[in-house]
Structure formats: structure tokens, C-alpha cells
C-alpha positions in Angstrom: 43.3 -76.7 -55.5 40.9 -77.3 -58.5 41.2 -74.6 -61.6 38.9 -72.4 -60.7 40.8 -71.9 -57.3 43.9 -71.3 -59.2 42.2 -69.3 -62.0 41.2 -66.9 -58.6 44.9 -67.1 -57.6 46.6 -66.4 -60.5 44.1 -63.7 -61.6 45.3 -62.3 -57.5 48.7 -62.4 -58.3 49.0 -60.6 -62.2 46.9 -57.7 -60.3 49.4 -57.6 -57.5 52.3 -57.4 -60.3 50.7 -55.0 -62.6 50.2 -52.8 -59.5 54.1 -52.7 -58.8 54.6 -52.0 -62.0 52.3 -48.8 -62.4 53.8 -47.8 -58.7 57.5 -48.2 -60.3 56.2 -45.8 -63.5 54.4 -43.2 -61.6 57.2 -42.8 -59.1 59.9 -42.8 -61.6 61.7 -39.4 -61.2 60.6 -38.9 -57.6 63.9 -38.5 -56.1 65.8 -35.4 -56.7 69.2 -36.5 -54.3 70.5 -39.6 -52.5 68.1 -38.5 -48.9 65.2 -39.0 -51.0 65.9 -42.0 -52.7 66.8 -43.6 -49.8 65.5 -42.3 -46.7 62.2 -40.8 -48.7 63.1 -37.1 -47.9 62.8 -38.2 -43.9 59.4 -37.5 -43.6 57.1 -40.7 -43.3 54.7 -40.6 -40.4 53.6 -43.4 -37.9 50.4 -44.7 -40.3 52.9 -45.2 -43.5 55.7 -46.5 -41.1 53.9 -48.4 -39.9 52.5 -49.9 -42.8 55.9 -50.2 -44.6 57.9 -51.6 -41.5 55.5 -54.7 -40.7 55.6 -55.2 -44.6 59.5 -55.7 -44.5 60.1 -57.4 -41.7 57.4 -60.0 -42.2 58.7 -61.3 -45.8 58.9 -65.1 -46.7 61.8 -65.4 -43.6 58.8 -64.5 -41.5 56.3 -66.8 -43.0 57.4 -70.2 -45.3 61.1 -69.4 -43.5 60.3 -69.7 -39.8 57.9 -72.2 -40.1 60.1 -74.4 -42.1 63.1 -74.3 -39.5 60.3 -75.7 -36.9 59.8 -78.8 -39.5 63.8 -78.9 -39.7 65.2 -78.3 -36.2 62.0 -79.0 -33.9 61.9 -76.7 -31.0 65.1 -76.0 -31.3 64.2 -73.3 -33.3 63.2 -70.8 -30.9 66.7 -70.5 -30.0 67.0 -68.1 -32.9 63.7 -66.8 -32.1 64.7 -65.6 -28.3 67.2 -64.1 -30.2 66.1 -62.3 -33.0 62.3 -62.2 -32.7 62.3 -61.6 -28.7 65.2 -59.8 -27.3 66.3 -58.6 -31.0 62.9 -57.2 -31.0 62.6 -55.6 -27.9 65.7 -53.8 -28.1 65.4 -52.6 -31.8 61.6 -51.9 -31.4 61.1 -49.7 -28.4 64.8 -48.6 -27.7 66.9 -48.5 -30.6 64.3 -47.3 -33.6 63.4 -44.5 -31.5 66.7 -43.7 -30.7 67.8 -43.4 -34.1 64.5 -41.3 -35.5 66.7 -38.4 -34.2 69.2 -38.4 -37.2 69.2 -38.3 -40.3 71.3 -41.1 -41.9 71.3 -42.9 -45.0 72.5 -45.9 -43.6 73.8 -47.9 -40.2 77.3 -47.5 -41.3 77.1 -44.0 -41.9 75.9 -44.0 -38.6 78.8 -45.9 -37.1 81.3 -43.8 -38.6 80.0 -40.9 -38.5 78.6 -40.9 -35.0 81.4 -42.6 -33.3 84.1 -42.0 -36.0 84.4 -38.6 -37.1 82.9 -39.5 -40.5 85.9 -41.5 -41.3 85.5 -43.4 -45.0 87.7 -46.3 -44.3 85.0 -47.5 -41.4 82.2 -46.7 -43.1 83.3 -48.7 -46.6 84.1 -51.4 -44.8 81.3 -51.4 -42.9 78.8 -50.6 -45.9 80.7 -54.4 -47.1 79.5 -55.6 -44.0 75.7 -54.5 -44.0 75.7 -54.8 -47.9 76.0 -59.2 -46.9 71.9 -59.2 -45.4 71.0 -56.9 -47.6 72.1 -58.7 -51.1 71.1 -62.3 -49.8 67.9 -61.7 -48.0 65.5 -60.0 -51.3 67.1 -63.8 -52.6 65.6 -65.7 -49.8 62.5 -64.0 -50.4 62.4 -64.7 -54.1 63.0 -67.8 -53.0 59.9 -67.9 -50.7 57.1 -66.7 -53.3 59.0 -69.1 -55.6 58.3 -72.0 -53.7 54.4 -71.1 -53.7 54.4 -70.3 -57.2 55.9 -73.3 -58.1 53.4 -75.6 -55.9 50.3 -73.6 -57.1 50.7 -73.1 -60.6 53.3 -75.5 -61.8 55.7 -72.6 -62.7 59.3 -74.1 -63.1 60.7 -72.7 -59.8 63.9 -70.8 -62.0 60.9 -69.2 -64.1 59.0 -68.3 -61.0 62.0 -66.4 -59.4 63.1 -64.4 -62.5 59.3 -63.2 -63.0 59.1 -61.6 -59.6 62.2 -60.6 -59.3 62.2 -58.5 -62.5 59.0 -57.1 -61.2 60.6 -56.3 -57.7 63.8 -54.9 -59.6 61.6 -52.7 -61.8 59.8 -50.4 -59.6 62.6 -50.4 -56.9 64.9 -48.8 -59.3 61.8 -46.9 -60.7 60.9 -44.9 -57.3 63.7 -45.8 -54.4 62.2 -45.7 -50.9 59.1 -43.6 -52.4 58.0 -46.8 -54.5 59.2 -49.3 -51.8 56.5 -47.3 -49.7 53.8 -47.3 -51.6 53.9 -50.9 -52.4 54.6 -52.0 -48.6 51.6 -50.4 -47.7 49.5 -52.5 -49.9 51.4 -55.4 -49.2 51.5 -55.1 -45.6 47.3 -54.7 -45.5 47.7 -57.7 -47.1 49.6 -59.5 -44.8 47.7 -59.0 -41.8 44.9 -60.3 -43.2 46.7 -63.5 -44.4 49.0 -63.7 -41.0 45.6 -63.8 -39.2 43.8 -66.6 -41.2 47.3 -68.6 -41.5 47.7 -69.0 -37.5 44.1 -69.2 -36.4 43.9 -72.2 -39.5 47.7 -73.5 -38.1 46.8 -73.7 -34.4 43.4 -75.6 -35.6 45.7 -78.5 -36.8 46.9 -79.3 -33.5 43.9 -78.4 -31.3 45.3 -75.1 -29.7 47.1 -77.4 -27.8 50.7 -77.9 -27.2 50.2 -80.6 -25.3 49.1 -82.7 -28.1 51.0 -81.0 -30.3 53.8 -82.4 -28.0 52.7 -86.2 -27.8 52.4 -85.8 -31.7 56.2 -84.8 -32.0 57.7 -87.1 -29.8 55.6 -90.3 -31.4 57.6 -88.5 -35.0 60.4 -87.7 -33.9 61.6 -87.3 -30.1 64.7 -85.2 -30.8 62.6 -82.3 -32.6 61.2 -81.7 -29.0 64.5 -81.1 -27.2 65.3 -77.7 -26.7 69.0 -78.9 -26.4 69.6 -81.6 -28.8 72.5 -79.1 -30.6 75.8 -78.6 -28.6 76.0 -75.5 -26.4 78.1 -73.4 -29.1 75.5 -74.3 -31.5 72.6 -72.9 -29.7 75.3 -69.7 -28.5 75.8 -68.8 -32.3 71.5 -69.3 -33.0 71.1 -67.3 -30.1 73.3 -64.6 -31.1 72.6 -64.4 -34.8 69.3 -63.9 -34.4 70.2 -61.3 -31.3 72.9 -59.0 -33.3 71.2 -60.2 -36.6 67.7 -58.1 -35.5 69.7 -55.2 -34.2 71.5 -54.5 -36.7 69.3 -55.9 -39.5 69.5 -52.6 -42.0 66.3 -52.4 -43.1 65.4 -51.6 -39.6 67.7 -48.8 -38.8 66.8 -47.3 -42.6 63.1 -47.2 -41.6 63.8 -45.5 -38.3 66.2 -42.8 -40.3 62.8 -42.8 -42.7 60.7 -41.7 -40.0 60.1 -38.2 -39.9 60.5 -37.5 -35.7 60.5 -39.8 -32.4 57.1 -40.4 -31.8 56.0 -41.8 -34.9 59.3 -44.2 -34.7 57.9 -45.2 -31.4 54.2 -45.7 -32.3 55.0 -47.6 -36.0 57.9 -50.1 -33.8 56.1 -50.6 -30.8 53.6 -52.1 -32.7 54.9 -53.7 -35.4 57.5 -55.5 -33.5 54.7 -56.7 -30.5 53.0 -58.4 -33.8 56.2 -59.6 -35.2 57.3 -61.3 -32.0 53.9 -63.1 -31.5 53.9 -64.1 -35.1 57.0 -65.8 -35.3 56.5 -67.7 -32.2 53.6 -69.3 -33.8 54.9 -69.8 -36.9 56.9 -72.0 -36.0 54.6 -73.9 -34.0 52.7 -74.5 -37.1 56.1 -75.7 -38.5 56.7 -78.0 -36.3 53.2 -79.1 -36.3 53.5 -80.3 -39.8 55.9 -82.9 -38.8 52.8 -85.0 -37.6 51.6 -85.5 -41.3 54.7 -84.8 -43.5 58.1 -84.0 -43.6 58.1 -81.2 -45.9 61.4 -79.5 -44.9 61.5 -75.4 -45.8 58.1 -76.0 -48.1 55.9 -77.2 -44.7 53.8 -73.7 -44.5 53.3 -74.2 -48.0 52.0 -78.3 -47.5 50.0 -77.2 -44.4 48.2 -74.5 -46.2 47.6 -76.6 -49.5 46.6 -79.8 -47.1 45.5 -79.0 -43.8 43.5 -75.4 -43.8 40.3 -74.3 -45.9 40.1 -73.3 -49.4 40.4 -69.7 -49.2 43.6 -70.0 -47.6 44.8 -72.0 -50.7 43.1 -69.2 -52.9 45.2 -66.3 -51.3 48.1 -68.3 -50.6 50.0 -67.5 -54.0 49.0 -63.6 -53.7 49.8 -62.9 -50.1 53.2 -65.0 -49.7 53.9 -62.7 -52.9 53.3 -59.6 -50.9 55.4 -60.9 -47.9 58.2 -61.5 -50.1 57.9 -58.5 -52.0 57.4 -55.8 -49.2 60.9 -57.1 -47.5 62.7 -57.8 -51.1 62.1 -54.3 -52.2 63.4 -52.3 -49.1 66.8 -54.8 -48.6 67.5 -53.5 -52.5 67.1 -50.1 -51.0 69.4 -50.2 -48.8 71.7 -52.2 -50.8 72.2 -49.4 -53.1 72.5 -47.0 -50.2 75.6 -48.7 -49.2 77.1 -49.0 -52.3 76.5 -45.6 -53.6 76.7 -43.6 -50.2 78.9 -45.7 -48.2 81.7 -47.3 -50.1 81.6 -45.2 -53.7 80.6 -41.5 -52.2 80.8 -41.4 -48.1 81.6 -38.0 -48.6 78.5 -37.3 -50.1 80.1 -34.9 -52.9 77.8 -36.2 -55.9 75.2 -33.8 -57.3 71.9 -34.9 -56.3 70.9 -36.6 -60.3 74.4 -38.3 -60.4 73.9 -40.2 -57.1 70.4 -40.8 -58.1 71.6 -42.5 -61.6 74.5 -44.3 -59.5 71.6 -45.3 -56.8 69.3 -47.1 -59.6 72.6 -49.2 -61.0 73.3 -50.1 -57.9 70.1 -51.1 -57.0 70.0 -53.0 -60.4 73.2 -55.0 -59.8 72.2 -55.9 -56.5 69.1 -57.1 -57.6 70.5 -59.3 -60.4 73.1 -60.6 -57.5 69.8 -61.4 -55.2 68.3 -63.5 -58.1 71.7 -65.3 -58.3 71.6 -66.0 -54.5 68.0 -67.2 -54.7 68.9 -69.9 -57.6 71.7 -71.0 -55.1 70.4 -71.2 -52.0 69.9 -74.2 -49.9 67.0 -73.3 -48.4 65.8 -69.6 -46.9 67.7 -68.9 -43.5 70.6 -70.5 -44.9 70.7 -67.0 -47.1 69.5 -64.9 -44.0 71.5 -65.8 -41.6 74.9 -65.9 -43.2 73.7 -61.8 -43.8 73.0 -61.6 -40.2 76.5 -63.2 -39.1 78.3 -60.5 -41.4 76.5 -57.5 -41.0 75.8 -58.0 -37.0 79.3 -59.8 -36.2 80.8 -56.7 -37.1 78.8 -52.9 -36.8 76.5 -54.1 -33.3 80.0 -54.5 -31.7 81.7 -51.6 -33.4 78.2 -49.5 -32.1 78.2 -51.1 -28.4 81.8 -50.5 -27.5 81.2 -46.8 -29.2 78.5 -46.4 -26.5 81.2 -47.9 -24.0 83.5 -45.3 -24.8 81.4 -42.3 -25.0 82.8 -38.8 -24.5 80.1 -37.6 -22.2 82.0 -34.2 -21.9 81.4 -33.4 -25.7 78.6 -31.5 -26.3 78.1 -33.4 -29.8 78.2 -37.3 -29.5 81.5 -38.5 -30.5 83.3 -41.6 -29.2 87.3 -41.9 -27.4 88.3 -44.5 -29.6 90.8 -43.5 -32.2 90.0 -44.0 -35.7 92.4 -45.7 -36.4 91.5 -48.6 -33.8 88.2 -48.6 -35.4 89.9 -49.3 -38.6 91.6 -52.5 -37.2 88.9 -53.7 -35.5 86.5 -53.0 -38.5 88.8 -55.0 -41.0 89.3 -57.8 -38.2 85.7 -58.3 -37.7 84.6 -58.3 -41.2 87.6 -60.9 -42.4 86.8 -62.9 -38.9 83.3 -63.2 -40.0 83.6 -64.5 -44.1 86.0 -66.9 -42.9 83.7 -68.7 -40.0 81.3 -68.6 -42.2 82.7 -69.7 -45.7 85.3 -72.1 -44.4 84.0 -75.2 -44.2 86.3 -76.8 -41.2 86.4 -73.1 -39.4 82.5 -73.0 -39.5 82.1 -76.4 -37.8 84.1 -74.8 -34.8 81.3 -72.5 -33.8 78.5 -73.3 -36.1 78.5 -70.1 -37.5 80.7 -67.1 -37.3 78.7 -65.0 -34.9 80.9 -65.6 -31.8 84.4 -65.3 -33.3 83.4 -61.9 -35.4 82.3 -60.3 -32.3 84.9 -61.3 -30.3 87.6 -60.2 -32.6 85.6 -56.6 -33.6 86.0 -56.0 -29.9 89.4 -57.1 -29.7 90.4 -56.0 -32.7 88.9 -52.6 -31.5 90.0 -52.2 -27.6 93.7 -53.2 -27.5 94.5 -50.9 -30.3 93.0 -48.2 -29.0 95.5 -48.4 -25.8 98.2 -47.9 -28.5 96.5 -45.1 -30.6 94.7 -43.4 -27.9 96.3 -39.8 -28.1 95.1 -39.9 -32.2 91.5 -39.9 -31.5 89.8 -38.3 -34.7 92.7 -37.3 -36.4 92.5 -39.2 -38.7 88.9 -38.8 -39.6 
């Protein structure tokens, strides 16, 4: 890029900030109580949901993220695709989302325990734990996305780059809660479709539209980044179903779909924003793996390919939209952080005034934002962050939810499930310790590559053979 190109970017990317900013101030004092702050008052409808939900879920894992696991793992990759961006999708966009516009949660494991629990606080603090995990580490994996760019197009230090846009992201999510987040997503997410569009018609250019020559051009490389099966069958197990239990129970989904304000606009905003989402990542990393024929740029090749192998504009744009990628999914994880902080493991009983858990909401959402920053300095490279998130959260709550739906009371007029609390409990704590020790255990992790398979198995263990013992104290302890 010569200096007037990056003269255009940067002038791009101050606008975008200062937007943010005047979004965080004229939001400030929005929310009177914890629903409004978190779930915007339940009443966004299918154009802002819309909007807001291809925003988040399209952030830098998306984007630089995808594309560089297609230079690092070949087509390997779409193991975790299959997983997360087609089945995952499929079932969260146009069954689960839907489903869960009916209620009005704050959160998944408010959901969990209070739909198939009684409202017990014991599952739903552990669980808010659990789905706290994806939803600390991922606004770091975006930072560390738009980090990457700034650092390539402006010669930012990368450290400088990530505390700049994370203060900015902090500022006005703490400012406005969801209200804010909102806003902002629906500028960024305009953006993002403009920029998704150039980026894959420019990406499929560098390899003809052809995956046939993109094919020959892989194997002269590097043969083993075209075999689907070159990891060992518990390896591509544990891709598969992290990116599976890691799209249902990603929060930031089930918090929009509490967000929207009936069904139908659940179902309209999903349908298609998970359609595009599926398509996108699929190509994505195609144009990853692509890169391998001129570079090996590891979790940076997006960023390479754009800089090197597509037209100017793309360069121009690249620093601004990658921003509003990262942004847009950054802002509504810190959301939902500080809903499970403040409404499921400090106050599941929901007895604060409406300004105290307001006040308690924008510390939380501070801390957790200070933690993300930490994360992004640390992290290896983006999924890394994402996926351990994934493992925790998903491991635990999708099998706590399914085996709920397993043991439905169908003869109770209000949904409730017939497993006892306190074989939730048990299976709950077993999952979530199961989970941080395949994960952060070195010689455990190496067993499974991941701690996917062992959480689930043990949450359902650890739920159904309890229950045979404390079957006759269903809800009593709720």
C-alpha cells in the first residue's frame, strides 16, 4: 500500500472509532434493569436482528480465523466447518433460535436451569462458569484479528494496536449494554457484507474459480494439506464436535434469539444470516488454503492475500472492515459475559434493584474486557482462543440441554424436566471439571485432542446414573 492508500485507511478506521465512541455516550444511561442491559428490553425486530446477528457471528474467527486454519491444517479444516458452520448452523439457525425467541432469558444457563431445573442456582453458577469460558476468550481472539491488520497496515506495534481497540470496544459496551452493541453491529455488519463480498469474489480469482487447480497447486506445496484425513480419527471426532456443540451452544447466539422480540423475526434474522454464514466460511477457507501456493503465512494468510494478491481497494478497506468484524462479535461476547457474571453466578435470583445490577453489569463487563485484552496478548493464534471456549461452554450446557429434552415431563403443563436437581448438580460440576482438565492438561489433552468428547461423556454420565439414585427428589431441591 503506498501513503495515500493508508492515509484513506487510517482516516476509515479513526471515523469507525469515533463513531463507537459517540454510540457508547449517547447510550449511556439506556438501561434501567438487568433485561435491558442485556437482552435490550426483548424487543429487536427481524431488520436490527438481523443486522446485529451477522455482525457477531462473522468477527475475525469468521474472516482472518478461518482462513488461516485452511493455511495451517489444509482441508482438514472443514472438519470443524461440518461441524460448526454446517450442522451447528443448521440446527441453531432454523431450529433452535426460533425455538428460544419464545422466552425471555438473560442467558443459556438461565435457561438450563431454569427450564429444566426449577431455577436451581447451583446449576446455573456453574453453568454461567461454563459459558463465561467463549465468552471471555473470544472478544480476545478478535482483538487479536483487527490487531493483526493494524499491525500489517500501519506499522502499529501489535500490543499498541490491541489496547487501542479494545479500550474503544470496552468503552461503549459498558456505556450502552446490548442497546450500544446494537447500534454499532448494525453499522458494522453493512459493512461486512460489503467487504465479505469483494474478499471472496477477489479470493476465488486467485485460484481460477477452480478447485481443481487449486488442488494440483496444493498437492505440488504440500500433499498432506489436501487429505481430508491426515489427523487421527479422535482428532477429526473432537474438530467435528467442537465446532458442532461449540455453534449450539455459542452464547452470543442464544442471547440474540432471547433479544428478539417474537418467533418470526428470530426465524427471518437466522434463516438468513446463518445460510450466508455457512457459505462464507466454506469459502474462506478455500481462500486460506489457496494462499499456500504463494506463501506460508500461517493465521496472517487473509491478511497476505489481501495485501498481495487482490486489488487496491481491498487493501484500502481492509484495516476498517476487519475492524468492524472484530468489533461487532467483541462487543456482544462482553455482553453476555457480564450477563453471566452478574445474573448467573452473583444474582440468579434476580433480587437486585434494576440500577444496582446495572452498576454490577458495567464492572463486570469492564473486568471481562480487561481479561479479553489479557487473552489476546497470550494467544497463540485465533481459534486456539475460540475453541478452548467452545470445548467448555458446549462440553457441558448442550448435553445438560439434550438429555433435559430426553427426559421431558410431557404430562406438565409448564416444561420442566424428571431429572432431579441434584443429578444435575453432579453432572454439571463433572462436566465442567472434565472439560478444564482435557483441555489444560497437557498429557490429558493429547488423549483426545481436545476436551470435547470426555466433557460430554461425563455431563451425561455424570447426569443419568445419578438420577437413578435421586429420582424421587426431582425439584426439591430447586
Amino acid at each position: 500500500m503506498n501513503s495515500i492508500d493508508v492515509i484513506i485507511s487510517a482516516i476509515l478506521v479513526l471515523i469507525d472509532l469515533a463513531v463507537c465512541i459517540i454510540i457508547g455516550i449517547r447510550t449511556k444511561g439506556s438501561a434501567a434493569d438487568a433485561d435491558d442491559y442485556f437482552i435490550g428490553g426483548k424487543k429487536t425486530g427481524v431488520v436490527l436482528l438481523f443486522l446485529t446477528a451477522w455482525a457477531s457471528f462473522s468477527g475475525s474467527g469468521n474472516f482472518i480465523g478461518q482462513a488461516g486454519r485452511g493455511a495451517m491444517e489444509g482441508i482438514s479444516a472443514y472438519w470443524l466447518w461440518l461441524g460448526e458452520g454446517f450442522l451447528g448452523g443448521i440446527i441453531m439457525g432454523y431450529l433452535l433460535a426460533p425455538y428460544l425467541a419464545r422466552f425471555k432469558y438473560l442467558s443459556m444457563p438461565h435457561f438450563v436451569s431454569g427450564y429444566l431445573f426449577g431455577g436451581d442456582r447451583y446449576i446455573r453458577r456453574v453453568g454461567g462458569i461454563a459459558a463465561l469460558m467463549p465468552n471471555v476468550v473470544w472478544p480476545g481472539a478478535q482483538i487479536m484479528g483487527v490487531s493483526y491488520v493494524l499491525e500489517q497496515v500501519f506499522g502499529i506495534d501489535y500490543r499498541v494496536a490491541c489496547l487501542i481497540c479494545g479500550a474503544v470496544f470496552i468503552f461503549y459496551t459498558v456505556s450502552g449494554g446490548l442497546t450500544a452493541v446494537i447500534y454499532a453491529d448494525a453499522i458494522h455488519g453493512t459493512m461486512q457484507m460489503i467487504f465479505a463480498a469483494m474478499v471472496i469474489w477477489f479470493g476465488l480469482q486467485s485460484f481460477h474459480f477452480d478447485f481443481g487447480f487449486l488442488r494440483e497447486g496444493i498437492m505440488a506445496v504440500d500433499p498432506s494439506k489436501w487429505d481430508l484425513f491426515v489427523e487421527t480419527p479422535f482428532a477429526i471426532a473432537t474438530s467435528f464436535l467442537t465446532g458442532l456443540v461449540g455453534a449450539i451452544s455459542n452464547p452470543i447466539f442464544w442471547n440474540r434469539a432471547f433479544a428478539a422480540k417474537d418467533v418470526q423475526s428470530a426465524k427471518r434474522a437466522y434463516g438468513v444470516t446463518f445460510f450466508m454464514n455457512i457459505i462464507l466460511v466454506f469459502l474462506m477457507i478455500s481462500i486460506g488454503i489457496s494462499s499456500l501456493i504463494y506463501v506460508d503465512a500461517g493465521d496472517r494468510a487473509l491478511v497476505w492475500m489481501i495485501l498481495n494478491k487482490m486489488p487496491r481497494i481491498c487493501g484500502i478497506i481492509l484495516a476498517e472492515s476487519v475492524l468492524a468484524a472484530c468489533m461487532s462479535c467483541a462487543d456482544t461476547h462482553l455482553n453476555c459475559a457480564a450477563a453471566n457474571v452478574v445474573s448467573d453466578i452473583l444474582d440468579p435470583e434476580g433480587k437486585l434493584p434494576g440500577k444496582v445490577s446495572v452498576k454490577y453489569a458495567k464492572i463486570a463487563t469492564f473486568v471481562a474486557g480487561v481479561v479479553a485484552l489479557a487473552a489476546s496478548l497470550m494467544g497463540d493464534f485465533i481459534y486456539a482462543l475460540g475453541t478452548y471456549g467452545y470445548t467448555v461452554c458446549g462440553g457441558v450446557l448442550i448435553p445438560m440441554f439434550a438429555v433435559g429434552l430426553l427426559y421431558r415431563d410431557r404430562k406438565s403443563e409448564a416444561f420442566r424436566s424428571r431429572l432431579s436437581v441434584n443429578a444435575g448438580r453432579v453432572g454439571v460440576t463433572c462436566g465442567l471439571v472434565t472439560a478444564l482438565a482435557f483441555e489444560l492438561v497437557s498429557p490429558l489433552k493429547a488423549i483426545f485432542g481436545g476436551g470435547v468428547i470426555p466433557a460430554i461423556v461425563i455431563t451425561v454420565a455424570g447426569t443419568v446414573i445419578p438420577n437413578f439414585f435421586y429420582h424421587n427428589q426431582t425439584w426439591k431441591s430447586a
